[in-house]
C-alpha positions in Angstrom: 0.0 0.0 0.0 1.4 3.5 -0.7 0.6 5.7 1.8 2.3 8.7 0.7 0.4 10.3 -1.4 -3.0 12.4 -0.3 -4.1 13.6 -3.7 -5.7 11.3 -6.4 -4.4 11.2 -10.3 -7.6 10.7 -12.8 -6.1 9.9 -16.1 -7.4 10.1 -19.8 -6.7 6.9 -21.9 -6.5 6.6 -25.3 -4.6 5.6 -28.3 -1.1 6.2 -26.8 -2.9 3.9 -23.3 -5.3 1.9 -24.8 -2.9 -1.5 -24.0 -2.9 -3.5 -21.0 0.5 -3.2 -20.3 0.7 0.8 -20.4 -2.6 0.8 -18.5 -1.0 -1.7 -15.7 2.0 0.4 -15.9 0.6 3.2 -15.2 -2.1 2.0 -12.7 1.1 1.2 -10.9 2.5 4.7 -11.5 -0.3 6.1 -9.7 -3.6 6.3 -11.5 -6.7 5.6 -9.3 -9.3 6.9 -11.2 -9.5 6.2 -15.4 -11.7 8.5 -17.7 -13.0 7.3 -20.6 -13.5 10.4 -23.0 -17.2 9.6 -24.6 -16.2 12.4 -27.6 -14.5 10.3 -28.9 -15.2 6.5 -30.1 -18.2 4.2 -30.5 -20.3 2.6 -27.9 -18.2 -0.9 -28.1 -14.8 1.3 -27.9 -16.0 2.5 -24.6 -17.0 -1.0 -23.1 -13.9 -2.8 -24.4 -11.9 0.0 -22.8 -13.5 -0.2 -19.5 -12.8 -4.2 -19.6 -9.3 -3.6 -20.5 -9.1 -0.9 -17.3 -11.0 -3.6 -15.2 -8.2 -6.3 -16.5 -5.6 -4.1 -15.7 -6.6 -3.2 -12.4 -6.6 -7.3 -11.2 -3.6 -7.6 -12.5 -2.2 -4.9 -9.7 -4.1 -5.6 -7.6 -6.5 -2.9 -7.0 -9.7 -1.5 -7.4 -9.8 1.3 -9.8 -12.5 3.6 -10.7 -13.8 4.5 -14.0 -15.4 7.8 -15.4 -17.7 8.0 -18.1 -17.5 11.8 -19.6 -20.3 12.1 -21.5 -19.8 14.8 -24.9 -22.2 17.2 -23.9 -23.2 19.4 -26.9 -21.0 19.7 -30.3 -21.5 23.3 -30.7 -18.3 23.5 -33.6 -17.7 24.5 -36.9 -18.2 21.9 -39.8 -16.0 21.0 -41.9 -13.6 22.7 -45.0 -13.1 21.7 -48.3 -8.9 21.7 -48.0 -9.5 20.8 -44.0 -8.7 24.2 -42.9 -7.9 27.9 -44.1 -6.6 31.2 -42.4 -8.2 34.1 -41.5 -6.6 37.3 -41.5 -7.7 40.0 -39.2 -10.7 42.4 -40.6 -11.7 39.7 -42.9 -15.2 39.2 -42.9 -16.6 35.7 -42.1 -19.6 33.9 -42.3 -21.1 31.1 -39.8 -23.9 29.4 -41.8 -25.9 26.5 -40.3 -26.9 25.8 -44.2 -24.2 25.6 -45.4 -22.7 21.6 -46.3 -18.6 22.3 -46.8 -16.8 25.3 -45.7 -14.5 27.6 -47.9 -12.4 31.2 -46.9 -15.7 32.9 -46.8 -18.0 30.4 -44.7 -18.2 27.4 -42.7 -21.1 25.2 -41.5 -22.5 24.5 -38.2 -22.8 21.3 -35.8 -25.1 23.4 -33.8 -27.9 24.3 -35.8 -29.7 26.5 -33.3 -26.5 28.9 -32.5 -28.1 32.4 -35.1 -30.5 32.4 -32.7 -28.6 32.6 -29.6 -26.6 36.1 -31.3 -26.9 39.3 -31.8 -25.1 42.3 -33.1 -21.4 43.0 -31.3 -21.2 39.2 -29.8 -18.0 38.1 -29.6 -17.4 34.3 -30.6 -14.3 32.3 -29.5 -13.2 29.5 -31.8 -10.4 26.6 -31.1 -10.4 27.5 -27.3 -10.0 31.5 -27.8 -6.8 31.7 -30.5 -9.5 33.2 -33.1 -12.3 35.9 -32.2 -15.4 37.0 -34.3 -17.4 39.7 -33.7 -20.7 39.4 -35.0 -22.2 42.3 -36.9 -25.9 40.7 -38.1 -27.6 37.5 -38.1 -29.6 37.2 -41.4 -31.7 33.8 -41.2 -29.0 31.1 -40.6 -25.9 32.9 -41.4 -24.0 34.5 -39.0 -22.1 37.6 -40.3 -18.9 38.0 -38.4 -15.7 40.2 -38.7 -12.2 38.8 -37.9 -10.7 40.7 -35.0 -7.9 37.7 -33.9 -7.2 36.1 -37.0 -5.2 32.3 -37.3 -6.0 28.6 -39.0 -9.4 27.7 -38.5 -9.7 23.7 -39.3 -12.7 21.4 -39.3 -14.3 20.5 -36.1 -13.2 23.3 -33.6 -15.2 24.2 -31.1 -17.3 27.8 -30.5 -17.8 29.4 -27.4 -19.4 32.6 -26.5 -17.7 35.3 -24.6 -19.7 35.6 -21.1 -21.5 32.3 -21.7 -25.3 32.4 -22.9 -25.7 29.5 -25.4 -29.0 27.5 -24.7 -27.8 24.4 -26.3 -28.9 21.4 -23.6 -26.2 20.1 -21.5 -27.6 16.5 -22.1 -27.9 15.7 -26.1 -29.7 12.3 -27.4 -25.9 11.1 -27.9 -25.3 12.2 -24.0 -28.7 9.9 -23.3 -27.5 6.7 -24.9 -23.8 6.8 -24.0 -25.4 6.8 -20.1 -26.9 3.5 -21.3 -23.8 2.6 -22.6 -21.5 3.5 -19.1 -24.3 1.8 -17.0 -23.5 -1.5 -19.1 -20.0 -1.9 -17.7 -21.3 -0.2 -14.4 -19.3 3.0 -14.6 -18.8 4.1 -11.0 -18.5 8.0 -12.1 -20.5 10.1 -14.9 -18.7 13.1 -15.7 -22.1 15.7 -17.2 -20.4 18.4 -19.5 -21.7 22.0 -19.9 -24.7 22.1 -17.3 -26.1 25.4 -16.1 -28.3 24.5 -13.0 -29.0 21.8 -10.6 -32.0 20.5 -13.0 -29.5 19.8 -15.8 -27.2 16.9 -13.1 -31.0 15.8 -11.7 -31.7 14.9 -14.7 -28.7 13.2 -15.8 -28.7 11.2 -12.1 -32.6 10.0 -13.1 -31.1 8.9 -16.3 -27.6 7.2 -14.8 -30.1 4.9 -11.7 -32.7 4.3 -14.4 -30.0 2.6 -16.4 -28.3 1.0 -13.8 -31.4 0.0 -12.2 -30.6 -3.6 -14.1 -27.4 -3.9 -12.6 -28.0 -2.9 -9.3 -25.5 -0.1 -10.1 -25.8 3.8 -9.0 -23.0 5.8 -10.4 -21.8 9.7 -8.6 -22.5 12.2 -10.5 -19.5 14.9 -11.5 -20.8 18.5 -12.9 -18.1 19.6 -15.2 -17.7 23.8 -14.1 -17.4 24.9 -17.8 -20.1 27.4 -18.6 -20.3 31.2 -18.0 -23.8 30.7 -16.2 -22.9 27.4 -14.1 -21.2 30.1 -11.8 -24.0 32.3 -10.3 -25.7 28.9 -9.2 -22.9 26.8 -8.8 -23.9 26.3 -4.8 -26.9 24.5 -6.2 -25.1 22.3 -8.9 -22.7 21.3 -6.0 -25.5 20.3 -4.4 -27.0 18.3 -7.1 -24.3 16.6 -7.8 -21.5 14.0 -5.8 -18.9 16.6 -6.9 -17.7 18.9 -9.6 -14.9 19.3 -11.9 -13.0 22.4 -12.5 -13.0 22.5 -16.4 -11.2 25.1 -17.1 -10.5 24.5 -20.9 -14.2 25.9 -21.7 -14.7 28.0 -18.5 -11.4 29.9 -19.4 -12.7 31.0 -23.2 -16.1 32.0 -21.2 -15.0 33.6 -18.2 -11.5 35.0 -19.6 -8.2 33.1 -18.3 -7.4 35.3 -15.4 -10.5 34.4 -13.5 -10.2 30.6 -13.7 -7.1 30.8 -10.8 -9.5 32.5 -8.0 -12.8 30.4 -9.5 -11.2 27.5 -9.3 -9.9 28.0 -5.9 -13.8 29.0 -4.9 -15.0 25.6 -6.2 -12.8 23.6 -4.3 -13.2 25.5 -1.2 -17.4 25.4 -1.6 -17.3 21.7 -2.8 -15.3 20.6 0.5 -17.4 22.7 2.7 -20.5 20.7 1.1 -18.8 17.2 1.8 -18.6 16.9 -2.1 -15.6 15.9 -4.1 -13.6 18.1 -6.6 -11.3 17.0 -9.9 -9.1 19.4 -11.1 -8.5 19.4 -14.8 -7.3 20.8 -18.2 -3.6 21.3 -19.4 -2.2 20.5 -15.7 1.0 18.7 -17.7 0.3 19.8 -21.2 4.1 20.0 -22.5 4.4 16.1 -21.7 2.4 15.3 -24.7 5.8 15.6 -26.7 8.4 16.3 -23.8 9.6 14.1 -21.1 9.4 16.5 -18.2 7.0 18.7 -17.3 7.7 22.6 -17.5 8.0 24.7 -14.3 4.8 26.4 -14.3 2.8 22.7 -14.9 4.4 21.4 -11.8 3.6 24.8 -10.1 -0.3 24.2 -11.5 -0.4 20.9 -10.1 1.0 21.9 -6.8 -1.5 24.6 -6.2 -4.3 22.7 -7.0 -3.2 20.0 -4.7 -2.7 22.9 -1.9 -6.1 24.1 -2.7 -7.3 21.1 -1.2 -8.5 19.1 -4.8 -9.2 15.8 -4.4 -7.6 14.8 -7.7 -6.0 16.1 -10.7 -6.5 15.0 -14.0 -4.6 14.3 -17.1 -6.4 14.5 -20.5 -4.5 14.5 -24.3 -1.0 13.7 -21.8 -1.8 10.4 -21.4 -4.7 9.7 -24.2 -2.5 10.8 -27.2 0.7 11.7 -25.5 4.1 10.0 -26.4 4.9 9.8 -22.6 1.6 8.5 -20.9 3.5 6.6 -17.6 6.3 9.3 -17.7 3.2 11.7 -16.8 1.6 9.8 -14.3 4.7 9.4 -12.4 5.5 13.3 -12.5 2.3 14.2 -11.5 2.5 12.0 -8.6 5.7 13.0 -7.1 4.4 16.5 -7.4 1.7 15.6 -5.2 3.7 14.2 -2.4 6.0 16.7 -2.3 3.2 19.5 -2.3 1.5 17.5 0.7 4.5 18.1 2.5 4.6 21.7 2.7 0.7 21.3 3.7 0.3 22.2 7.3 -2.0 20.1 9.2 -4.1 22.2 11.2 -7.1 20.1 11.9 -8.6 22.0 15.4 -9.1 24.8 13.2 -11.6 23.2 10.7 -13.7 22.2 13.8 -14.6 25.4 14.7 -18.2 26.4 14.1 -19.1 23.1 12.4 -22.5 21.5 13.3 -22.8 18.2 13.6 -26.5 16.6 12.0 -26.2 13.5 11.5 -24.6 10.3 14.0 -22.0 9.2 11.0 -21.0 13.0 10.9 -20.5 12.9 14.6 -18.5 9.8 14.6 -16.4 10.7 11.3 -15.1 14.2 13.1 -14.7 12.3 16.3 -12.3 10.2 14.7 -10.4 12.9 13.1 -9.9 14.6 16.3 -9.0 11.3 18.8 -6.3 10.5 15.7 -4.9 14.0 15.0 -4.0 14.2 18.5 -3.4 10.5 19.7 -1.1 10.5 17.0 -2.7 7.1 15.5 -1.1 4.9 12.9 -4.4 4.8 10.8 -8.1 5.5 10.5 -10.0 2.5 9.5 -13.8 2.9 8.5 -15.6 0.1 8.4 -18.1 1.1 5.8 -20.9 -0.4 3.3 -21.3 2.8 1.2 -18.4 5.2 1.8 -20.0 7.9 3.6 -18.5 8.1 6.8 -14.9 8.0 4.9 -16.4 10.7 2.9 -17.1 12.8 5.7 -13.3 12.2 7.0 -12.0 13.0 3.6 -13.4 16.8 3.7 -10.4 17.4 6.1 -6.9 18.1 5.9 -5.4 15.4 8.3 -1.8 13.5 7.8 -2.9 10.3 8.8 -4.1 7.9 6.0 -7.7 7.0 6.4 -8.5 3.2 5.3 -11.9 2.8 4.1 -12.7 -1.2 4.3 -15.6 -2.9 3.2 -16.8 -6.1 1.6 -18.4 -3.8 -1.4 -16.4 -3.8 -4.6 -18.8 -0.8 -5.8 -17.9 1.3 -2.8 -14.1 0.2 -3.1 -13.9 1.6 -6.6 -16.2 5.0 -6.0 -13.7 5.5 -2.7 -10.9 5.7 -5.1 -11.3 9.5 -5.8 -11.6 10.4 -2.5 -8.5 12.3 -1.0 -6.1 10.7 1.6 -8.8 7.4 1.7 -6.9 4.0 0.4 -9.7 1.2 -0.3 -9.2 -2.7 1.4 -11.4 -5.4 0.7 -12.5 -7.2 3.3 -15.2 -10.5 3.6 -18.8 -9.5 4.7 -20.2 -10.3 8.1 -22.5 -9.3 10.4 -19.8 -10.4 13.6 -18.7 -6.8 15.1 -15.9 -9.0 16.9 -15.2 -11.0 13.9 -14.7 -7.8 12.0 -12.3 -5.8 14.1 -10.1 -9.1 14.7 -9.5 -9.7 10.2 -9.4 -5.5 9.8 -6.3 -6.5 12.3 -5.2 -9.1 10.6 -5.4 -6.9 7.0 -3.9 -3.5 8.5 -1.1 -6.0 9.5 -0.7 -8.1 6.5 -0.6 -5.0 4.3 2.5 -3.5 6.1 0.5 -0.8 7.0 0.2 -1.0 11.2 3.0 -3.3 13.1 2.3 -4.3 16.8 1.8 -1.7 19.4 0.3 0.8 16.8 -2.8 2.6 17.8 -5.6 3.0 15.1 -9.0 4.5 15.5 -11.5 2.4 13.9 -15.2 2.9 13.5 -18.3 0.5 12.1 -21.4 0.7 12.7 -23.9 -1.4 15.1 -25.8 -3.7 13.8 -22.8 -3.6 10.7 -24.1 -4.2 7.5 -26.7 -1.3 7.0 -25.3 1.9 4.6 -24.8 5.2 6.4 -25.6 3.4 10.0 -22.0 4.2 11.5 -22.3 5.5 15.4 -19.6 3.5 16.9 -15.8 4.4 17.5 -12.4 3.1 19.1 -9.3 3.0 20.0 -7.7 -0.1 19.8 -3.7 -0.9 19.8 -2.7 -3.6 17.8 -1.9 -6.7 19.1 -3.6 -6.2 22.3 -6.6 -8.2 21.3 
């Protein structure tokens, strides 16, 4: 078990990872969470991916989660007759939902409905904000526009709108079937792209537990942060949703790149104080698609978010189409442990003014406190669903937390959480029987040695989700 690292690594595969043996190599590196990019691929890609991660993850050892990110809506330029062409500043430019193949003076749509979300003096940011149109008139299904940044526009690049606005759904018909599709190999996360409000992730979580209804299966729901509007209601998206992701490719060309910084330090700080869970993502190691080593300012990006108190960072083209996929993960991960060092713990101080409503609440702080200042070798949290190691998570404590449980579901979903390693353990109803084999694992695993004190809390009678109200002290050995 590696205990040194707080911070969880969520990591893109693809083409340059889409093998079992760079997938076990870099489960080993340090990835606990794989995403499986639904842009991209059919719905058979995306199942044999997931049985390859599932393969992979056996073959270490360990239970690995897996995030479905659904597409969300294509709103993109069509495509060019020579697959791209350059516009000049001043040129004039036309955005036509008619039109079939685009030349130097106009290019289709994949978003049919955009004219109708413009008007006059709109600015519109293509290929992630290196071109900018201003619009001067909407005439039917043409959008006139005029050139301000100029550059090579090729097919397929995206469009955002400067301040956010666009009503285009956050869940498309594509979005609707590839939830089928993730619910078929039991996805344990669904990443929702572009929603605006709370209704857009309750929709999206009736969709995910109708689908999984068949398996038994009920995935957490992550609300990607990447819309203009997501921000003046983001409390209530948090709310709706198991936890959020700081997307700050599409939130930057909405909200302008020096806001993401302070936003994204906001969502982390509202998402912890809500008990929910936050990825961070977009660019953090960019360069390693074609270097070896990060650059100075990606290890400083992926410091700070790890200081901010993220429960994950995430790779995305590094390690889907990158040339050094493993190289990545293990940079990223030694960033993490050394940023965790310079993290002081200062637990008393997140007590104060808290509220305790709920008995597993209670008992989850309780055992923060009696092992922050004990001085305990580990937490263990004898759990069915994850919640009360949830609760523990929320805080910055240097003692690893050891969520154990006989549910392969909740062993997965755990992965993501920060500072909790997942052990499997046999189910039984036996409070006696229990404490004595999470013993015998702690010990087996290297992880306690006799004469350690752990805290340790289960709940009575075990074997009922979100029941936890009992806590000790043991020392090991002593039974």
């Amino acid at each position: 078990m590696t205990l040194s690292r707080a911070t969880k690594i969520v990591a893109t595969i693809g083409p340059a990872s889409n093998d079992l043996n760079t997938l076990i190599r870099m489960i080993a590196a340090g990835v606990d969470v794989v995403r499986l990019n639904f842009s991209h691929g059919k719905a058979q890609d995306q199942i044999d991916r997931a049985n390859l991660v599932r393969q992979a993850a056996a073959v270490c050892g360990r239970e690995i989660a897996i995030m479905a990110d659904l597409q969300g809506p294509k709103i993109r330029v069509g495509k060019f007759e020579n697959g791209q062409i350059e516009l000049n500043d001043g040129d004039p430019f036309i955005l036509d939902a008619a039109c079939e193949l685009g030349n130097q003076e106009r290019v289709g749509l994949d978003y049919k409905e955009l004219p109708r979300d413009l008007k006059p003096a709109d600015v519109l940011l293509l290929n992630d904000g290196l071109i900018v149109l201003v619009v001067d008139k909407v005439i039917g299904s043409a959008i006139h526009t005029r050139v301000k940044i100029g550059g090579v526009l090729s097919n397929n690049k995206g469009i955002n709108r400067q301040g956010g606005g666009l009503s285009a759904p956050a869940l498309t018909a594509k979005d609707m079937e590839d939830i089928k599709t993730a619910m078929r190999f039991q996805a344990d996360y669904v990443a929702v792209s572009f929603p605006k409000n709370a209704a857009d992730m309750e929709m999206a979580r009736q969709l995910a537990n109708s689908a999984g209804e068949a398996y038994g299966h009920r995935p957490l729901m992550i609300a990607k942060i990447e819309r203009a509007e997501a921000i003046p209601v983001l409390q209530e998206i948090i709310d709706a949703a198991d936890g959020i992701m700081v997307a700050r490719g599409d939130l930057a060309v909405e909200v302008g790149n020096a806001t993401v910084p302070g936003l994204q330090k906001r969502m982390i700080k509202m998402a912890r104080a809500s008990n929910k869970l936050t990825i961070t993502a977009t660019q953090m190691m960019e360069s390693m698609v074609v270097n070896a080593i990060p650059t100075r300012a990606e290890v400083s990006d992926v410091a700070n978010a790890v200081l901010d108190g993220t429960d994950a960072v995430m790779t995305s083209a590094e390690t889907a189409v990158g040339k050094y996929p493993i190289e990545t993960v293990t940079a990223m991960a030694a960033i993490c442990v050394e940023a965790e060092k310079s993290d002081v713990c200062k637990l008393d101080a997140d007590f104060l003014n808290l509220t305790f409503t709920r008995i597993d609440q209670s008992i989850a702080y309780g055992a923060l406190f009696t092992a922050y200042h004990l001085r305990v070798k580990a937490i263990a949290a004898l759990t069915e669903s994850g919640a009360t190691a949830l609760w523990m998570s929320r805080n910055n404590i240097d003692i690893p937390i050891f969520a154990i449980t006989p549910s392969v579901a909740t062993q997965r979903k755990v992965a993501l959480y920060r500072n909790v390693r997942t052990l499997g353990i046999m189910p039984s109803n036996d409070c006696e029987e229990v404490l004595k084999a999470t013993e015998a694992l702690l010990l087996a695993k290297g992880i306690v040695q006799n004469g350690d004190l752990i805290v340790v809390t289960w709940g009575d009678p075990m074997g009922q989700a979100g029941g936890t109200n009992a806590l000790k002290i043991m020392r090991i050995g002593e039974r």
